[in-house]
C-alpha positions in Angstrom: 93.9 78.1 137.0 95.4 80.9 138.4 94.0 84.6 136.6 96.5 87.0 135.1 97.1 90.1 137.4 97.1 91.8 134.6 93.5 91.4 134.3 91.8 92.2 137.8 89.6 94.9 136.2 87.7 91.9 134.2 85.2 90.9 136.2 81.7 91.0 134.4 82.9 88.5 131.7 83.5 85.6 132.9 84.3 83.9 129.7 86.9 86.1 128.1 88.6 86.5 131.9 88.8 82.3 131.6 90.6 82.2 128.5 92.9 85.0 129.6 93.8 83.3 132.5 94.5 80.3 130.6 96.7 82.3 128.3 98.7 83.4 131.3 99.0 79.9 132.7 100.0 78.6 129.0 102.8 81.6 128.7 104.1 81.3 132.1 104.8 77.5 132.6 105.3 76.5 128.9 108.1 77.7 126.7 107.9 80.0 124.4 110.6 79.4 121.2 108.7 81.5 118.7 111.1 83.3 116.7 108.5 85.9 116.2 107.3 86.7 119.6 108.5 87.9 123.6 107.2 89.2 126.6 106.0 92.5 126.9 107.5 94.4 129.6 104.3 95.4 132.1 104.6 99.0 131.2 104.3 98.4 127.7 100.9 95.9 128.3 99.6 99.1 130.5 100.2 101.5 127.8 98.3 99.2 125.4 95.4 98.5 127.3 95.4 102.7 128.2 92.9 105.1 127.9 94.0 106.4 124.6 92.2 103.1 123.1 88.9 105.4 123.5 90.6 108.3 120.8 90.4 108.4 117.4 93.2 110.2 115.6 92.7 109.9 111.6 95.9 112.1 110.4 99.1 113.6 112.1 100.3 115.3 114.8 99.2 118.7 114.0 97.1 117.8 110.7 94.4 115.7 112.1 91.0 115.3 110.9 88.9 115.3 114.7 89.4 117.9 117.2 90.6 116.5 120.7 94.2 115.7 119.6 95.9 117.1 122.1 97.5 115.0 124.3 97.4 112.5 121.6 99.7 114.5 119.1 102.1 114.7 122.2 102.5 111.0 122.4 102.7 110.2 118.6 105.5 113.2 118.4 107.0 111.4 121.4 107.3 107.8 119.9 108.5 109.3 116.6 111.0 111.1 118.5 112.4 108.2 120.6 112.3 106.3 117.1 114.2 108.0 114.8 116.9 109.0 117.9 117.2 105.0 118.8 117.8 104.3 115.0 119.6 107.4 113.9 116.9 107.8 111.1 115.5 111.1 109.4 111.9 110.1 109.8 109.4 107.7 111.1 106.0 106.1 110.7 104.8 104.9 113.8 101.4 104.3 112.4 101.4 101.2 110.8 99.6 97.9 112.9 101.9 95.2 111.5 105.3 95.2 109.4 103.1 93.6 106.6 100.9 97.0 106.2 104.3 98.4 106.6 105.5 96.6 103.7 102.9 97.6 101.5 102.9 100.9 102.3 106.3 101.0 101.3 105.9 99.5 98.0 102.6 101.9 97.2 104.9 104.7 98.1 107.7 104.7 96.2 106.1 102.3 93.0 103.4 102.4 90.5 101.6 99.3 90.1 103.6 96.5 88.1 106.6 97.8 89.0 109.6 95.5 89.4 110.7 94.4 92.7 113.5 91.9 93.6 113.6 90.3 97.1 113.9 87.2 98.9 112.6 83.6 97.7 109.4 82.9 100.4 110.7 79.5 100.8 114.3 80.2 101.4 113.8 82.7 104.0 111.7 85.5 102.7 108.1 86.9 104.1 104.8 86.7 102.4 104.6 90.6 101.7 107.9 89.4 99.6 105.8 88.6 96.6 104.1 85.4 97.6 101.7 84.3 95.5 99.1 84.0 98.3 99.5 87.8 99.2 98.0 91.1 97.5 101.7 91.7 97.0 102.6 89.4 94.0 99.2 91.1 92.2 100.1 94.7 92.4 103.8 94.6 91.6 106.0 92.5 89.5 108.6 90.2 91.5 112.0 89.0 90.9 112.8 86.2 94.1 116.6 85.7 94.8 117.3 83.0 97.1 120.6 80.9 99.3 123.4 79.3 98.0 123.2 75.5 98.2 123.8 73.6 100.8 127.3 72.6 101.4 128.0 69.9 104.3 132.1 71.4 104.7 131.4 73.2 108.1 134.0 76.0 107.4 131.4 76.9 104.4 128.3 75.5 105.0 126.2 77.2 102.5 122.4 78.3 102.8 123.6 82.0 102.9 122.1 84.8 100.7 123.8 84.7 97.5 124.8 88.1 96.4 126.2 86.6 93.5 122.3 85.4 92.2 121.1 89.0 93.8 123.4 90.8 91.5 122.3 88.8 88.2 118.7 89.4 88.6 119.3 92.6 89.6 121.0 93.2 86.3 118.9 91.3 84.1 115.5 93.0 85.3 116.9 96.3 86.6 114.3 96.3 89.5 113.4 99.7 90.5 113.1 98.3 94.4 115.3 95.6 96.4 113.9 94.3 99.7 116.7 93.1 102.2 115.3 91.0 105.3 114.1 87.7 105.8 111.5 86.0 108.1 113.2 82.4 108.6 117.3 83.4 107.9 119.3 83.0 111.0 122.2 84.5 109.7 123.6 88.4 109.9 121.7 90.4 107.0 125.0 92.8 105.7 123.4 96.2 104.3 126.5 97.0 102.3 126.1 94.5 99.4 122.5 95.3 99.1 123.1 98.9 98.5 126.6 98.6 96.1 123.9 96.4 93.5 121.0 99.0 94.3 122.9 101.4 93.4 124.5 99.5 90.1 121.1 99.4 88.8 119.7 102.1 90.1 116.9 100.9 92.4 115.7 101.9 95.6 116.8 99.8 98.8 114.1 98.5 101.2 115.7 96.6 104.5 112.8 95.0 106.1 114.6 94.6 109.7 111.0 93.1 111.2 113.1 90.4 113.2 116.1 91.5 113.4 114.9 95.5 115.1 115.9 94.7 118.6 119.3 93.2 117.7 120.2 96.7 116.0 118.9 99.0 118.2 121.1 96.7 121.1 124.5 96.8 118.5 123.9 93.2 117.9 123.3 93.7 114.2 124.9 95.6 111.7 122.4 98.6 110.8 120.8 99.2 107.8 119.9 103.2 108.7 122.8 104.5 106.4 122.9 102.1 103.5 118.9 101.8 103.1 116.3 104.4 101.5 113.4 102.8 103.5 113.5 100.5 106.8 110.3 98.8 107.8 109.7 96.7 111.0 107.8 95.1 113.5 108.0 96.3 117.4 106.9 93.1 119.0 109.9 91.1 118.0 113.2 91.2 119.4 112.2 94.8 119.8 110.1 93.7 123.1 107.0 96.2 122.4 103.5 95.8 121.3 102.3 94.1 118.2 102.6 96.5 115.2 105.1 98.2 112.6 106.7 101.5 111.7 108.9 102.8 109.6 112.1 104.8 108.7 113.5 106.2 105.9 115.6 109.3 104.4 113.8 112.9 104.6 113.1 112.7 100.7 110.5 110.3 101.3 109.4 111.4 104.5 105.6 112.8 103.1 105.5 109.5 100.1 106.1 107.2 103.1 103.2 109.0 105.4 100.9 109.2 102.7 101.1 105.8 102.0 100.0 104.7 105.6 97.5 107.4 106.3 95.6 107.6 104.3 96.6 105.1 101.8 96.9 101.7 103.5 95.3 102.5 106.8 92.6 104.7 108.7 92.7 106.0 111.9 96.4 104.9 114.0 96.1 102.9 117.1 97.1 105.4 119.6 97.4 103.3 122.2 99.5 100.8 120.5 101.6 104.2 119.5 102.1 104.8 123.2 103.2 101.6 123.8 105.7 101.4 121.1 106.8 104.7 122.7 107.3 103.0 125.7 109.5 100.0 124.1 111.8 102.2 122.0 112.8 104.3 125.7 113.0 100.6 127.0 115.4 99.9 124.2 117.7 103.1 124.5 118.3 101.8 128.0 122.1 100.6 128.9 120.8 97.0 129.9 119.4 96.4 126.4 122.5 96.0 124.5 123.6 93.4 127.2 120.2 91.7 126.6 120.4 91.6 122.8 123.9 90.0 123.3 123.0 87.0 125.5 119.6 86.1 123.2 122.5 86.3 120.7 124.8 84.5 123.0 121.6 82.0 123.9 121.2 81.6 120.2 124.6 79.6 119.5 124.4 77.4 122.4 121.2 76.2 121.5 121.8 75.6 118.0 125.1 73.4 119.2 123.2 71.5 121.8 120.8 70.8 118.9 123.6 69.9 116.8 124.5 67.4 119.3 121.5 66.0 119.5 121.2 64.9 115.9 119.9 68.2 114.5 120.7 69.9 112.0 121.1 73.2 111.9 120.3 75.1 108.3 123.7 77.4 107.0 125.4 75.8 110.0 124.1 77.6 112.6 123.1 81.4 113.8 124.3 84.6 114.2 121.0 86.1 115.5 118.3 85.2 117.5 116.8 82.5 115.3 117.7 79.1 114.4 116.5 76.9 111.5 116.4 73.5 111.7 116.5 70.6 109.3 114.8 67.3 110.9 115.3 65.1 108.5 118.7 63.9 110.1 117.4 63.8 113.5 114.7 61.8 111.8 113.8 61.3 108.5 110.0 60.7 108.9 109.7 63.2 111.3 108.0 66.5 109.6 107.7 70.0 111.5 104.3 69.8 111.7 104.7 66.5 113.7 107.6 68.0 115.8 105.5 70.8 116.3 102.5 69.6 117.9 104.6 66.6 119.4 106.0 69.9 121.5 103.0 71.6 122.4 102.1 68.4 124.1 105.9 68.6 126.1 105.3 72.4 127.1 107.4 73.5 124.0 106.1 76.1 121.9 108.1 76.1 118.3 106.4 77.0 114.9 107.0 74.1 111.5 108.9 76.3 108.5 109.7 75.6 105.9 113.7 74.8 104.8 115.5 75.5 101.4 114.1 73.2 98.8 111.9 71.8 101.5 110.3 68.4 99.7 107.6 69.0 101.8 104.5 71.5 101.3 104.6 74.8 103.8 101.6 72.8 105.9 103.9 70.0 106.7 107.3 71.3 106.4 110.7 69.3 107.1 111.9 72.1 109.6 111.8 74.0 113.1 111.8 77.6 113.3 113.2 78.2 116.7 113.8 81.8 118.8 115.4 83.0 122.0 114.4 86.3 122.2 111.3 85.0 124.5 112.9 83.4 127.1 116.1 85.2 126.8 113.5 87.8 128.5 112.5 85.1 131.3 116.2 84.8 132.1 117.4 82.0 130.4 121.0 81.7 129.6 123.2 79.3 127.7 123.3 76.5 129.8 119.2 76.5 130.3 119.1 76.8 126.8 121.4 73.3 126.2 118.8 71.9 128.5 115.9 72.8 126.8 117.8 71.1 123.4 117.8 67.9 125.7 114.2 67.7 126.5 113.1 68.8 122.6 115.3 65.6 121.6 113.9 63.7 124.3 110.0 64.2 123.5 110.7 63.9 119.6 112.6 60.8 120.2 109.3 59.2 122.2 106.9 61.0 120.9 104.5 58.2 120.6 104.7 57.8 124.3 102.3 59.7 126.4 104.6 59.5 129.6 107.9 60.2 128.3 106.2 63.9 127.2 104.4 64.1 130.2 108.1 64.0 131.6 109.4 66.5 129.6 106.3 68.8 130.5 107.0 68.5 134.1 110.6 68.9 133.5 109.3 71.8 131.2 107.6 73.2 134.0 110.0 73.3 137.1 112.0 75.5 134.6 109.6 78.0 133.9 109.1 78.3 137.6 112.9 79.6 137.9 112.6 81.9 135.2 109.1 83.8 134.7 108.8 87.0 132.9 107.2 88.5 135.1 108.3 87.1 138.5 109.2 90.6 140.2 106.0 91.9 138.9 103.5 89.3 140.2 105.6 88.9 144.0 
């Protein structure tokens, strides 16, 4: 077991040195198809694990509530800065630690409590801060779930897409005063436009929680919600590339609601070192090589879904326009579940997460899907044709997954390819 190099400066704990290590090993010969995570560029990891973890910062830049601020107001002003230029926004947040707290800060902001809200069915695509019943969400504010069109096996229209049709309906028959946009398992193109024509019919505000979809726009490979949305939240470890947390944009108007809300409404004092880092990802993201970048993961997307497709799969709406895929196993297998697949691929060197599809039999433990991304290795330098490979070996371990050897195969196989393409080859030579 080979230690990180980015962890040479832990050398009095043996223990927590270990289990980095064996994170490294498991990120660096396994694949990583988590829809929801990539790999940090090495700048971004330094930034995070800076000396700026040592400051606390309750406030502003300029309104702050310790003395000492100095340099850090400089690098909160900085990452705001690069954020709202990357986006083309009036204002940002880049206080928020997650998406979900910048969710709720949202909602507190611009809602009194039991206020209606219409957005995305949790099991057809939407995220827990949606108005799950398991989050805080569903118990301040009242919500209205829209969902997909039905499934629809013609492949010119294959159904499974948002219905505007249903959004307009319940938009008119509870007049929400917010409408969330965004999904956390729809692997189709999100168009602001239709959103905002039945905001605007009722009268409601327009949230577009972007959380997977941030990288894609800021590369052009998403239509942007900036001039059709009052509010976008998101999360800057996605397909943005950064550190793990949230921020937020939105229109001047709301500019001291929105900042209120996070500090100090939802949150205490921000994580300036996670602010630095996000700095450091939105300057990697305004780069000329990240347009190209978000194009191949979009590129690597397709390919994958089709070799899937080949290989018995099926792929939920018919297939992807982003960096995610959703897949149905039942075809491939009917008594295979995606908590079976799942764990079946860790064992191959795979890494996936079960999800749930639209009107999943199955409970969300269990599932009778895939959720599948490319943003992650799209980073290590995998294209298209490594991408129809990896589909072959998935099939291959889920088709024998009751024998040992065959997925011991597969994790060599596995293996040898994460060899050729590590994240951070150039930076560990």
């Amino acid at each position: 077991m080979s230690p990180s190099p980015f962890d040479h400066w832990i050398t009095n704990d043996e223990e927590v040195a270990s289990l980095l290590a064996q994170e490294w090993t498991r990120q660096t010969t396994t694949l990583q198809l988590i829809a929801s995570e990539n790999f940090a560029s090495p700048a971004v990891m330094a930034a995070t694990g800076s000396v700026l973890t040592n400051k606390y910062a309750e406030g502003y830049p300029g309104r702050r509530y310790y003395g000492g601020n100095q340099v850090v107001d400089e690098v909160e002003d900085l990452a705001r800065r690069r954020l709202t230029s990357l986006f083309g926004a009036d204002h940002g947040n880049v206080q928020p630690h997650s998406g979900a707290n910048a969710n709720v800060a949202v909602y507190q902001a611009l809602l009194d409590p039991g206020d209606t809200i219409l957005a995305m069915r949790l099991d057809q695509g939407g995220h827990l801060t949606h108005g799950s019943p398991a989050s805080m969400t569903s118990k301040a504010w009242h919500f209205v779930s829209y969902g997909v069109t039905a499934r629809n096996d013609d492949p010119e229209h294959p159904g499974e897409m948002i219905d505007f049709d249903n959004v307009r309906e319940l938009a008119l028959e509870h007049r929400p005063k917010l409408i969330v946009a965004g999904a956390t398992a729809y692997s189709r193109q999100i168009h602001p436009a239709p959103f905002r024509e039945i905001a605007d019919e009722v009268g409601a505000l327009l949230m577009f929680d972007s959380a997977h979809v941030a990288g894609l726009i800021a590369g052009g490979s998403h239509p942007s919600p900036v001039p059709y949305a009052d509010v976008v939240t998101f999360t800057t470890h996605k397909t943005l590339r950064g550190p793990r947390g949230g921020a937020i944009l939105c229109r001047e108007e709301y500019a001291k609601k929105i900042d209120s809300a996070v500090f100090p409404g939802q949150q205490g004092g921000p994580l300036e070192h996670a602010i630095a880092a996000k700095a450091v990802a939105f300057k990697e993201a305004s780069l000329t090589s990240f347009p190209a970048y978000t194009a191949q993961i979009v590129k690597n997307a397709v390919a994958f879904g089709s070799a899937l497709a080949k290989e018995g799969f099926r792929m939920v709406s018919g297939g992807t326009e982003n960096h995610m895929l959703l897949v149905d196993l039942r075809e491939f297998d009917a008594e295979l579940t995606g908590k079976e697949a799942q764990e079946v691929l860790d064992r191959a060197g795979i890494t996936t997460n079960r999800n749930t599809i639209p009107d999943d039999p199955r409970s969300p433990f269990v599932t009778s899907g895939l959720r599948l991304g490319t943003a992650a290795e799209t980073t290590a330098g995998l294209k298209e044709a490594e991408f129809e490979v990896v589909a072959s070996l998935m099939a291959q371990a889920l088709r024998r997954r009751s024998d040992e050897a065959a997925i011991g195969n597969v994790r060599d196989e596995v293996a040898e390819l994460c060899r050729d393409f590590n994240p951070y080859a150039s930076f560990t030579k």
